[in-house]
SERO-4910 file (N, C-alpha, C, O; in steps of 0.05 Angstrom, whole numbers):
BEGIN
 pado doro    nc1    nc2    nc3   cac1   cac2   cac3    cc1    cc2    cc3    oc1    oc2    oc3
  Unk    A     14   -445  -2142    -12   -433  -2147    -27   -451  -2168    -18   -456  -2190
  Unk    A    -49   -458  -2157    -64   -482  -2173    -74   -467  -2203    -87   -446  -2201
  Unk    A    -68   -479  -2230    -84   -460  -2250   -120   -463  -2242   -134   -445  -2250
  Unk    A   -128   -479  -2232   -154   -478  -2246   -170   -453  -2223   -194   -447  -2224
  Unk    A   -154   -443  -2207   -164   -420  -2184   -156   -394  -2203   -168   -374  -2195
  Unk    A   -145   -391  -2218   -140   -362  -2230   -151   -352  -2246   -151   -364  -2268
  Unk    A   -162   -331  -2244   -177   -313  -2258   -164   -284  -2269   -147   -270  -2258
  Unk    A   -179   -280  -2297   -168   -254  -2299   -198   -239  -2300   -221   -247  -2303
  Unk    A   -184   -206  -2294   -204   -180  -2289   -202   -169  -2319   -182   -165  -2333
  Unk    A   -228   -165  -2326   -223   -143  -2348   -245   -124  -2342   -269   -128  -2335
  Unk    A   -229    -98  -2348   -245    -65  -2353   -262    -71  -2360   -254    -91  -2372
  Unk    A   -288    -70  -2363   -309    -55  -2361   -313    -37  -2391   -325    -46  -2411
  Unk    A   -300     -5  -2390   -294      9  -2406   -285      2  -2433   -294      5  -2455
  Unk    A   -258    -11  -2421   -238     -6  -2443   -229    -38  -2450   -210    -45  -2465
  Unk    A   -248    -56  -2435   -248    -89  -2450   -209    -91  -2446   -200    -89  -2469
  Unk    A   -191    -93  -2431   -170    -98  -2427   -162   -111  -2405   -173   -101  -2385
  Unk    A   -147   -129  -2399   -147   -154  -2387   -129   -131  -2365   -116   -112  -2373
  Unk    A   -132   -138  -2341   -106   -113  -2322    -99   -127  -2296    -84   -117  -2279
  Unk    A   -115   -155  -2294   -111   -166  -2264   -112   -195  -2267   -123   -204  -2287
  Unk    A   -102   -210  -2250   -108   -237  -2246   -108   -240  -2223    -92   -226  -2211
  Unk    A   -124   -258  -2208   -119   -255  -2182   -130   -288  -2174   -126   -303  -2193
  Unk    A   -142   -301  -2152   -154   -327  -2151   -177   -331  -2137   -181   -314  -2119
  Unk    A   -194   -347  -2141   -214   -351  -2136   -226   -378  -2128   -224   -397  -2144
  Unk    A   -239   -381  -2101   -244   -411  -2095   -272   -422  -2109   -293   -416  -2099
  Unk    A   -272   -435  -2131   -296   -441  -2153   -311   -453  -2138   -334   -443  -2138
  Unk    A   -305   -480  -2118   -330   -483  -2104   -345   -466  -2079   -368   -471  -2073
  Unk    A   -330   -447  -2067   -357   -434  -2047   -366   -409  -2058   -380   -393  -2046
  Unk    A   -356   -405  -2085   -360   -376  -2090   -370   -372  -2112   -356   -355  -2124
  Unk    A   -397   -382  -2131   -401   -388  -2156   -402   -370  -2175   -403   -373  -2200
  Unk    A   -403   -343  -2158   -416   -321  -2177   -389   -313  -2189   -369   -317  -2174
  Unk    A   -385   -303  -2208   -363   -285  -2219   -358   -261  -2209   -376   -245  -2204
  Unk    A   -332   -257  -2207   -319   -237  -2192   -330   -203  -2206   -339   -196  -2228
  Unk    A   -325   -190  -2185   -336   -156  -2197   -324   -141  -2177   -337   -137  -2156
  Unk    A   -298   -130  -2180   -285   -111  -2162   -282    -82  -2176   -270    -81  -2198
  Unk    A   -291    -58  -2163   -277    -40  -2171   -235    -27  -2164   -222    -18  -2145
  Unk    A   -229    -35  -2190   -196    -28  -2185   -188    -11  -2216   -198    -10  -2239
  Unk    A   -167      1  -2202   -153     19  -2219   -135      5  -2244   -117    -12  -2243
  Unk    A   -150     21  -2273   -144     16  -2294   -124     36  -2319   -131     56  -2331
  Unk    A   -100     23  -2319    -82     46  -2324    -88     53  -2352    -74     66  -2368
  Unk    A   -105     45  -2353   -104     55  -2397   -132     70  -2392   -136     87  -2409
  Unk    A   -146     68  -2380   -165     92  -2374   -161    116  -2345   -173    135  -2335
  Unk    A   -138    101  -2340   -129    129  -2320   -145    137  -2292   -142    159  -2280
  Unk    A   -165    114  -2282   -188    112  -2261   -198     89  -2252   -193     69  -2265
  Unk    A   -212     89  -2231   -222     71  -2217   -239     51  -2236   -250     69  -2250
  Unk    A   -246     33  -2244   -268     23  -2260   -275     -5  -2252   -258    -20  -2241
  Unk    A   -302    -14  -2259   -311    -31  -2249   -292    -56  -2266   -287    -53  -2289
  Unk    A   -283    -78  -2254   -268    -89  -2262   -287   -127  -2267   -305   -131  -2250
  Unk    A   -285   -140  -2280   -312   -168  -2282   -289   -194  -2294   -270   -194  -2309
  Unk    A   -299   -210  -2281   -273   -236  -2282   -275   -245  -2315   -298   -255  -2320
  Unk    A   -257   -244  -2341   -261   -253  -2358   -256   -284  -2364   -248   -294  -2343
  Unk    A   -257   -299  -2381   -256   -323  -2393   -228   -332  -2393   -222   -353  -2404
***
């Protein structure tokens, strides 16, 4: 798994890192925004690719 494709998700809410997943940088420029389930707030939440 190439590093420079991996991204991490952080909450929204509760600013906590909970996902990493990958991402193709050239066809996809915008930053990632998935809603997924966040166990330290116990619900669905909007989840935004951090740094």
């Amino acid at each position: 798994m190439p590093q420079e494709n991996l991204v991490k998700l952080e909450c929204v809410e509760c600013k906590r890192i909970n996902y990493h997943t990958r991402r193709n940088k050239k066809k996809i420029k915008a930053k990632l925004e998935l809603k997924k389930h966040c166990r330290w707030c116990k619900k669905h939440t909007i989840h935004k690719e951090a740094k």
